[in-house]
N, C-alpha and C positions, 0 to 999 in steps of 0.2 A: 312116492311113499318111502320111510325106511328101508333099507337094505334088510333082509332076513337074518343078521350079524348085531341085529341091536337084542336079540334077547341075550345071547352070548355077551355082551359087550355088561348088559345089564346084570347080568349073576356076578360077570367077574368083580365087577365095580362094588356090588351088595356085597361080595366076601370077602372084600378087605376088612381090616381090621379097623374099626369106628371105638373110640373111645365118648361112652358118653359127656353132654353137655347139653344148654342149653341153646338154638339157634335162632336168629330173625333175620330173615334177608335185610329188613328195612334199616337205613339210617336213626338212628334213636329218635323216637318222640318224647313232647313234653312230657312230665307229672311231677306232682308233686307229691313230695317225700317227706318220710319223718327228720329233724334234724338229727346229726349226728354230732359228738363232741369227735374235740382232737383225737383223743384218745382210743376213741372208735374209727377213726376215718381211715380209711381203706388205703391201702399202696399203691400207686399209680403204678399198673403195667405199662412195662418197657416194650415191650413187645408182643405179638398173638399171633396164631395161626389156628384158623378155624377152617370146617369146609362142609358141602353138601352135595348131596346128588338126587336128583326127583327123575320119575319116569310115570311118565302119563300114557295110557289105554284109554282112548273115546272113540264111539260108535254113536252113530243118528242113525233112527229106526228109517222104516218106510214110511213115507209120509204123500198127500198130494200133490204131484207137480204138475199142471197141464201144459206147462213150458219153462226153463230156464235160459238162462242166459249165460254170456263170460265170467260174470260172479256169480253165481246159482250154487245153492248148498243143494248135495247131491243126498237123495234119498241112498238107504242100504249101507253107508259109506262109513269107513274107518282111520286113523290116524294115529301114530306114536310122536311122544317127542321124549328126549332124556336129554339132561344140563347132567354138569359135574363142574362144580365149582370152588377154588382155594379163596379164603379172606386172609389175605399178609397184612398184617399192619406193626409199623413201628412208633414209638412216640420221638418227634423231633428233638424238641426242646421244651418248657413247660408249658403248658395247654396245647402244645400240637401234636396233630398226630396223621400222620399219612399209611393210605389205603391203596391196595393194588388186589384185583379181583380176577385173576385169571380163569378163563372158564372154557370147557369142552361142550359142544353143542350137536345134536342129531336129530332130524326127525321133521315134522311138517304137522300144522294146524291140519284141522276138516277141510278139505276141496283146498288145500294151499292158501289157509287162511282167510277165508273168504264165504259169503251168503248169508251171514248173520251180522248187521250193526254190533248189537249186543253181542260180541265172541264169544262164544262158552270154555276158551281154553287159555288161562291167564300163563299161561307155559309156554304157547307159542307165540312164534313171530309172524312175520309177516312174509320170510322168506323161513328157506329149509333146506336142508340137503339129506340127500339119501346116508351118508357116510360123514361119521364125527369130525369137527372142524373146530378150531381154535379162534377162541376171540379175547380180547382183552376192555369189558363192559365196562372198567370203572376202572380210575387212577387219578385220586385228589388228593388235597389236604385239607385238613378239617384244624382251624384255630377258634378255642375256647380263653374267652377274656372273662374272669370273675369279678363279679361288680358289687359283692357283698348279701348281707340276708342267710338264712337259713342254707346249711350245709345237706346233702343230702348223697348216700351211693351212685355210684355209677355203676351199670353192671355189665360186666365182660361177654363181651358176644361178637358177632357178625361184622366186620365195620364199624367196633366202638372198643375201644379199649376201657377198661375197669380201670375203678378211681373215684373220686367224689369232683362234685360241680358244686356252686352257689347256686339259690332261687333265681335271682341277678345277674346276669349277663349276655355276652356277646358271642355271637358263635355266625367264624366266616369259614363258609367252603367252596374251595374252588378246584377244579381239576373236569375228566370227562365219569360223571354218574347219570344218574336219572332224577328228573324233575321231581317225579312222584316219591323218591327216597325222602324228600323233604316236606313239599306239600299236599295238602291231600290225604293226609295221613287217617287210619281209623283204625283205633285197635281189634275190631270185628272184625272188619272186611279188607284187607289190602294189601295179604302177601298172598298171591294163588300156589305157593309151595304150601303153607297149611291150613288155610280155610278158603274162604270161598274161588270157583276157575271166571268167573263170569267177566269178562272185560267191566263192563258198566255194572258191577257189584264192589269190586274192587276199587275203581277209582269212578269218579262223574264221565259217564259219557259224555258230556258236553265241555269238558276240558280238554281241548285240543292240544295237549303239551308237547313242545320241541322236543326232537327225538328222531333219531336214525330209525332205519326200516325193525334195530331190534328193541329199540325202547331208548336209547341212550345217546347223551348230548355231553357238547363241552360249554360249561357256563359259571356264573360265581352266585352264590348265595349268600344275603348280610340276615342274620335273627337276633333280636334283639328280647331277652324275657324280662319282664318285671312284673314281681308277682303272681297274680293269674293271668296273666295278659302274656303274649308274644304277638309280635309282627315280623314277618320275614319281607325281602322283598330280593328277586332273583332275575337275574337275566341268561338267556341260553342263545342256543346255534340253533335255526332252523336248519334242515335237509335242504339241498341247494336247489331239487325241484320237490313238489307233493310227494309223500311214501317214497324217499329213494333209502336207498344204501350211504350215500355218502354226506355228510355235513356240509354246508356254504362254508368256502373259505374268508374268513376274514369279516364274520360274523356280518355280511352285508342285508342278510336275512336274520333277522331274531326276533325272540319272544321275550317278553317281559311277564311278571311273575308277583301278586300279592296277598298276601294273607292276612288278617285278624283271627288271633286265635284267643279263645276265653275258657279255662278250665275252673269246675266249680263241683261244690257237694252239696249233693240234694237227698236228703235223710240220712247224713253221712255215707253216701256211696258219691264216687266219684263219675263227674261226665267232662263233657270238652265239645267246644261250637268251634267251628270254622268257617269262616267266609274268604272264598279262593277266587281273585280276578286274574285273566289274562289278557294279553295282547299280541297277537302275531304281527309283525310286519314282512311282508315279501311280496311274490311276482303269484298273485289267486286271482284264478277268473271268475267275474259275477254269471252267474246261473242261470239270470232273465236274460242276459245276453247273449250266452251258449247256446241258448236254445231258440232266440231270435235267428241268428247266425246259420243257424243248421237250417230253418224253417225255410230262409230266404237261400240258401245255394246250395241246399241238398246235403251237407255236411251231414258226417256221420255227429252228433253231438257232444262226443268225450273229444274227438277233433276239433269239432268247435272253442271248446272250454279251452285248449292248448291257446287257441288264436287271440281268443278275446282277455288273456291274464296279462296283467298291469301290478304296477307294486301299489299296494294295499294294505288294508289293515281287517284283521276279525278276531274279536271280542268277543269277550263272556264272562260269568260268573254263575258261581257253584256255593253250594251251603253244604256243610257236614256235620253231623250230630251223633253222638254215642255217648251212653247212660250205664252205667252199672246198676242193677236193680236189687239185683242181692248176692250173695259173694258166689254164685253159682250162674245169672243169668245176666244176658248185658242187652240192649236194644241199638239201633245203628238206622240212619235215615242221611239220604243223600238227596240233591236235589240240583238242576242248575238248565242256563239259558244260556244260550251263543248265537253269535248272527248266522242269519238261513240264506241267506242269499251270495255268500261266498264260495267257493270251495273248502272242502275239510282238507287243513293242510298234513297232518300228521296220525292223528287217531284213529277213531272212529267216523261216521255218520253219523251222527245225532244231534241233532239242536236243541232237544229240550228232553229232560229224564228226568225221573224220580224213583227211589228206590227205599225201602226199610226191610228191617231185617232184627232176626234174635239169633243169638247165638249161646249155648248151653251146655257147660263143661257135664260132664258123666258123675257127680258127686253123689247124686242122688239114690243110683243106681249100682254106686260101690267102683265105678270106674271114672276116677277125679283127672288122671290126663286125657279122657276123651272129651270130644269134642263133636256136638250137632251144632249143624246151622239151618239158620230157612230163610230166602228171600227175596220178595219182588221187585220184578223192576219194569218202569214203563217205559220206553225209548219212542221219542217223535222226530216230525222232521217237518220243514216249514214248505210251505204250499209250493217257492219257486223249485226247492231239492226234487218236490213229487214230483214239476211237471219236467223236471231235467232226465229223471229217471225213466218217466214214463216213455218219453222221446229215445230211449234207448242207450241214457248216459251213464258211464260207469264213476260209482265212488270208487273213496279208500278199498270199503267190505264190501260193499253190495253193489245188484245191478241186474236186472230177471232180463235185463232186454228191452222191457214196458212194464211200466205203472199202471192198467186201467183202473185199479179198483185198491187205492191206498188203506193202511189207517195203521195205529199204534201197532208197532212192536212189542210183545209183552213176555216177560221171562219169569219160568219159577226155578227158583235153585235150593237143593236141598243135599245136603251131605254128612257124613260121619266118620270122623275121623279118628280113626281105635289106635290107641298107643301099645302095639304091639311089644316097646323095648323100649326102656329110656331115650335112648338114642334114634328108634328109627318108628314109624307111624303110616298106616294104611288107609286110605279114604274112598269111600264108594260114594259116590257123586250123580248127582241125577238133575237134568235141566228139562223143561217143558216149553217149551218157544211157540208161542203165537202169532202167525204172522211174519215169519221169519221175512226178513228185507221191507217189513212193511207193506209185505204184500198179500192180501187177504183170499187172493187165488191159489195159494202155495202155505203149504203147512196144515195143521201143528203139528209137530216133529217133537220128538224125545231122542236125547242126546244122554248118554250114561258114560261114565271113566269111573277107572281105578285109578289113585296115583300112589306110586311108592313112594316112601322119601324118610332120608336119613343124615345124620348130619354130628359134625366131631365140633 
């Protein structure tokens, strides 16, 4: 667990001096915008320097356990994490622009990350350390080619420099970011610094995307928009083995990467559909195998799985959907399928998920930067994962020890996010988990967080 020096660490951090603005961790997503004349069109910044810092408080109530395992979410149990993060960017030359993200990191998921598919803490990683640590998540460059059509702002923030784009064009980025900065994208649900923590809320649980132990890969991205249309298509570095620390060198493990994206208005409010496939390739052990393997020589079964991985491939596809309904409330629906009988190489556990959601700024109520959200989610897993699990195999997240008695994962998440200061915002957060690991012997647990968070 954190060191006793992160609440100290945390004041000092909140008393600097924040200038307000506006922040998105995310890489810019599409929309469409009003045209702008010459005359109107914005100065391309030269340069930016923005930053944030989030510190997250979660606690899981008591809940039943009649046994856990190596992954086993711990009743009674607590957890902090805090980020502090700089966004540098410069513009190269015209439409380029390069990003360096230097970031300071403290602190540990529930149980070190672990016992829930569905994570309830889109803040943590997968590893942690008691004592703040330096990393460097992101250093790309991002080239925008303008191909004509309606002009529109660009707005200055996080990893995007301010300026205008065309509807038309081409935008390549390449350097080490995160998958999910590009694909997958939903304006509801998909930064855990300001709306929803829920792993599989955030992005498709069943997008297994390339990614080091903290989220982040080195790969190149081509997008292409025209119109209401874009298509991206992307390739990364898988981790050299399942969940490590470090990248394959020389990309002999990778993922591949595509999207259809279609934005449209439906009673003049705006929505946006996605269809997200992937593809792993690397060295993943089949499941019915592992557990043949254990059957026949006694093998522990997460031993087994070491034995019987071959280079392979696992697939899937994801649906994304968000609707604005009226200029106060928006709807958000996630959905997606992956192969069951591989191992999870990077993400989550889950083969199959679906999830919807509202989300409802405070306008109503006299408070327009607040933010509620609500949302379910259902995480599965395919018959060979049960009976790996049940055999005593551990995933990515989960692992009780034994499976006797499977069935859906189910998550509610509901939160409120009070904008305490232009610059800085407060969120009390609440999750209800069903079934935690999919195991119908253990749970339901309520899991609650504060998170602070502010940003220049």
């Amino acid at each position: 667990m954190p060191c006793n020096s992160m609440g100290q660490t945390i004041i000092a951090i909140l008393g600097m001096a924040l200038v307000p603005s506006v922040f998105s961790q995310q890489l810019p997503a599409s929309s469409e915008a009003a045209d702008i004349s010459a005359s109107q069109e914005p100065a391309s910044e030269a340069y930016a320097v923005h930053g944030q810092t989030t510190f997250l408080e979660q606690l899981a109530s008591a809940f039943h356990a009649p046994y856990s395992g190596q992954n086993s979410l711990s009743p009674r149990h607590g957890a902090e994490t805090f980020d502090m993060t700089l966004f540098l960017g410069a513009r190269l030359w015209s439409g380029a622009e390069a990003w360096v993200n230097p970031e300071i990191d403290q602190g540990f998921g529930l149980d070190d990350t672990l016992g829930v598919a569905g994570f309830p803490s889109g803040t943590a990683y997968k590893v942690g350390r008691s004592h703040p640590y330096w990393r460097l998540p992101r250093l790309f460059i991002r080239q925008t080619f303008d191909l004509g059509g309606e002009r529109a702002p660009v707005e200055a923030t996080a990893n995007q420099l301010g300026g205008s784009q065309s509807a038309n064009r081409v935008v390549l980025t390449i350097g080490k970011f995160s998958a999910s900065d590009i694909f997958d994208t939903n304006g509801f649900a998909h930064d855990p610094r300001n709306d929803f923590l829920n792993w599989t809320a955030i992005d498709a649980g069943t997008w297994d995307y390339a990614a080091d132990s903290w989220g982040y890969t080195v790969g190149a991205v081509a997008e292409w928009y025209q119109g209401p249309w874009a298509l991206r298509a992307g390739v990364f570095d898988l981790s050299d083995v399942p969940n490590s620390e470090t990248l394959d060198p020389g990309f002999h493990e990778f993922q591949w990467n595509g999207e259809v994206e279609r934005r449209y208005k439906l009673m003049d409010m705006p929505g946006k559909l996605l269809v997200t496939v992937f593809d792993s390739r690397g060295r993943m052990g089949l499941l019915d195998q592992a557990v043949s393997l254990a059957q026949a020589t006694g093998l522990n079964a997460t031993t087994a799985l070491d034995d019987v991985r071959g280079y392979r491939s696992r697939a899937g596809v994801s649906f994304s959907w968000e609707q604005q309904l009226s200029l106060d409330l928006g709807v958000f629906a996630r959905a997606g399928k992956a192969g069951g009988n591989v191992e999870v190489y990077e993400f989550a556990d889950v083969d199959r998920t679906a999830a919807v959601g509202l989300s409802l700024n405070g306008k109503r109520w006299g408070r327009a930067e607040d933010t509620v959200g609500l949302a379910g989610i259902d995480n599965g897993i395919s018959a060979a994962r049960e009976q790996y699990l049940n055999a005593g195999g551990l995933g990515i997240l989960v692992g009780d020890g034994m499976l006797p008695h499977p069935g859906a994962e189910q998550i509610l998440e509901t939160y409120y996010r009070w904008a305490a200061l232009q610059w800085a915002q407060l969120t009390l957060d609440y999750q209800y988990v069903i079934n935690p690991a999919y195991n119908t012997d253990r749970g339901p647990v309520s899991i609650v967080a504060l998170r602070v968070h502010a940003q220049f």
